[in-house]
N, C-alpha and C positions, 0 to 999 in steps of 0.2 A: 605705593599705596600702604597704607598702618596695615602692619603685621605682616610686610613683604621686604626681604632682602632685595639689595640690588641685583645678586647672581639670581632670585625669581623672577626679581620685575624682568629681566632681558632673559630671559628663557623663555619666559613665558610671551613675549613678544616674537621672539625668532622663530616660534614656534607655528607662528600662525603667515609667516612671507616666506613667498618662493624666492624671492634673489633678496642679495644683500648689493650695497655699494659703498662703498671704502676708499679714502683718499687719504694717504699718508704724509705727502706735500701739503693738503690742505690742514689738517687734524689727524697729529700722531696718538694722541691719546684717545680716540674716537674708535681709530681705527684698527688701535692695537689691542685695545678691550675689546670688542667684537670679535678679532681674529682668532685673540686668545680661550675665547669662550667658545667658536666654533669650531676650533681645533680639535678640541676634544671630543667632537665627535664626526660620524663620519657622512651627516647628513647634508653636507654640500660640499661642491668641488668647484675650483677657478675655472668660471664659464669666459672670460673674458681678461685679460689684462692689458692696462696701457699707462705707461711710462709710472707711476707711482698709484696708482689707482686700480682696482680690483673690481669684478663684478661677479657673487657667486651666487650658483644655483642649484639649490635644492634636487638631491637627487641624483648629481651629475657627476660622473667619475673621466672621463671621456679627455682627450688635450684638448684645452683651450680652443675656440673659435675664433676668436682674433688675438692676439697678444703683441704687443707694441712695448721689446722692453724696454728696463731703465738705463739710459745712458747719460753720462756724465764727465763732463772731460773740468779735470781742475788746474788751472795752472799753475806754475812756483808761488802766486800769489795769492793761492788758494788755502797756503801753508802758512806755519811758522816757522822762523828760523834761530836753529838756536846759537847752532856752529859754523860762522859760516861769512859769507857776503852774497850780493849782489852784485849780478854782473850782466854786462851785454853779450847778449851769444843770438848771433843770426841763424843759429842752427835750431835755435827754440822757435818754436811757434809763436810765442809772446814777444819775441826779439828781447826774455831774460833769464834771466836763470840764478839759481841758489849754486854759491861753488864751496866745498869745503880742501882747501889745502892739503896737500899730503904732510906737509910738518908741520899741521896742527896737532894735538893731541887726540887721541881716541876720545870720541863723543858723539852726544847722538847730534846728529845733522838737522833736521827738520822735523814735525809734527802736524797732524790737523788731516782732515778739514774739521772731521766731526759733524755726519750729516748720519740721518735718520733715515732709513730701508726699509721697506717693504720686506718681504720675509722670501728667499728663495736661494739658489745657484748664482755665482757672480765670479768675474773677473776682474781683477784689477792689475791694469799695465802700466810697469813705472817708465816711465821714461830718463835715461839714465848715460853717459858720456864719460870716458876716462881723456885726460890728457897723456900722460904716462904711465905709468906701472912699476911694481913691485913684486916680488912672491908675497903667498898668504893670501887670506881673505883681503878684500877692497871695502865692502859696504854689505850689510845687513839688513834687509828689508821687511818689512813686519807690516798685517794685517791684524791690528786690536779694534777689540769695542768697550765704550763706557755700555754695562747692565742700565737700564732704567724699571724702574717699577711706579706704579700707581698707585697715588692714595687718593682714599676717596672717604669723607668726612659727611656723617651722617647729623644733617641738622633738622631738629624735631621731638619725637615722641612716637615713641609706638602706637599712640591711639590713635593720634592725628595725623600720623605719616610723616615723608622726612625730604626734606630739600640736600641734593646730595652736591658737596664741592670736589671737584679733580684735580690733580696736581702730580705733574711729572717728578722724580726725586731719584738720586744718586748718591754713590760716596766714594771715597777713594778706592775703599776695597774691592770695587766689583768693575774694576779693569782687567783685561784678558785680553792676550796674544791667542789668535786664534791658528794661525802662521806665521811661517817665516822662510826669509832662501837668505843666505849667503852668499856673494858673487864674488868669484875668483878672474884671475885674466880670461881664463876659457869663455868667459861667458861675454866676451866681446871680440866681436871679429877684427873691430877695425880702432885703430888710436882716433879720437877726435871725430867722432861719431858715433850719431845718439843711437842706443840700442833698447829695445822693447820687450821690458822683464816681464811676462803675466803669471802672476799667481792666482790659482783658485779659493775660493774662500763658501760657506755657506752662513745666510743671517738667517737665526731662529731663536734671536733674544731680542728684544724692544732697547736698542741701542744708539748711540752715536757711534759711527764707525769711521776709524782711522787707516792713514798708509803712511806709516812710517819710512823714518832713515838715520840708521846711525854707523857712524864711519871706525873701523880700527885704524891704529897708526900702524900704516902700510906704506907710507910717502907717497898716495897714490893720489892724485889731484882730479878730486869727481863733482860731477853736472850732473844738478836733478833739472829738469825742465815740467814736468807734473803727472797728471796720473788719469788715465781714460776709466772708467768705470762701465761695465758692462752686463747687465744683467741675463744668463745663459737659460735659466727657466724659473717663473714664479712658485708661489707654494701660498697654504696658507697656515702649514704649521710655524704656531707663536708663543713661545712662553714666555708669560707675563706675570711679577710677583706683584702682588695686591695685599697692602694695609688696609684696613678698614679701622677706622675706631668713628664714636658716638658721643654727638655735643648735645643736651638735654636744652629745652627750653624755647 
């Protein structure tokens, strides 16, 4: 409406429904503006969660009613590969796998997927196979996210009101390790079987989230096979950084 912000126009609409409803698989930027603007205060709690999708209600502090979390299994060619091959391994679920060499050079192994979260508690379990061993570190495992923030482009005039544009946007610098493990021989019981790394992790930035892999030269010859994703409980705290600027006419 002329002579209203968007953080009025959606206040002053929030203000007036008892639930909201949110889908992050359908619309990330929908969903994370909402979130982001309801976070801030403490007048709804997740009545409901189910697999990427949220239902909150006014007034409600209470554990969820239903919640159905996100789960996600990616396999090696869910990734990218940087250092590395391709290989057949009947012990993967895929019947393949990324292998990096022990007398390759220290480098990162794989990347990706770069999928988009709902905001809460989560696991991710690498799945992971030595063929022989060395002292020292083996592989390196890392939970990052690309930051995303919101612009939103006001087209109009303040008398006449304003037709507003959205757009998701990034840049190099707003990459972040959010963890990391280090895997030594201890952490495999057995040569030539696959072992289940999980690290915990929490999303409360509007991101692409990754599960890395990069290898020391250890002479250790390692198998990723890919990565189960597990979400342990939703949330709806979201911060979200918002551009605004104003096209006349």
């Amino acid at each position: 409406p002329p002579g209203q912000s968007f953080d009025e126009a959606l206040g002053s609409l929030l203000s007036k429904v008892d639930y909201i409803a949110v889908d992050f698989r359908t619309d990330p930027i929908v969903s994370s503006t909402v979130l982001s603007y309801v976070s801030n205060s403490s007048d709804f709690g997740v009545y409901a969660s189910s697999d990427s999708a949220l239902i909150l209600k006014r007034g409600f502090n209470g554990t969820p009613v239903y919640c159905q979390p996100v789960t996600e299994t990616f396999g090696y060619d869910s990734f990218n590969l940087v250092n590395g091959q391709v290989v057949k391994d009947n012990q993967s679920v895929s019947g393949n796998a990324f292998l990096h060499v022990g007398s390759q050079n220290s480098s990162e192994f794989w990347w990706g997927p770069g999928v988009f979260l709902p905001p809460g508690h989560y696991q991710a379990t690498f799945s992971v196979k030595i063929q022989n061993f060395s002292e020292g570190p083996i592989i390196d495992l890392f939970v990052s996210r690309w930051v995303y923030g919101v612009s939103i482009k006001y087209l109009g005039t303040n008398s006449t009101g304003y037709d507003l544009s959205f757009k998701l946007a990034t840049n190099a610098s707003d990459n972040k390790v959010l963890t990391y493990r280090t895997l030594s021989l201890n952490d495999f019981p057995k040569l030539n079987q696959y072992t289940s790394i999980t690290i915990d992790f929490f999303v409360s930035d509007l991101g692409t989230y990754e599960f890395r892999g990069a290898t020391p030269a250890s002479g250790t010859d390692v198998f990723f096979g890919g990565v189960t994703l597990l979400q342990k409980e939703p949330s709806l705290n979201l911060t979200l950084p918002v551009d605004e600027s104003f096209v006349t006419g």
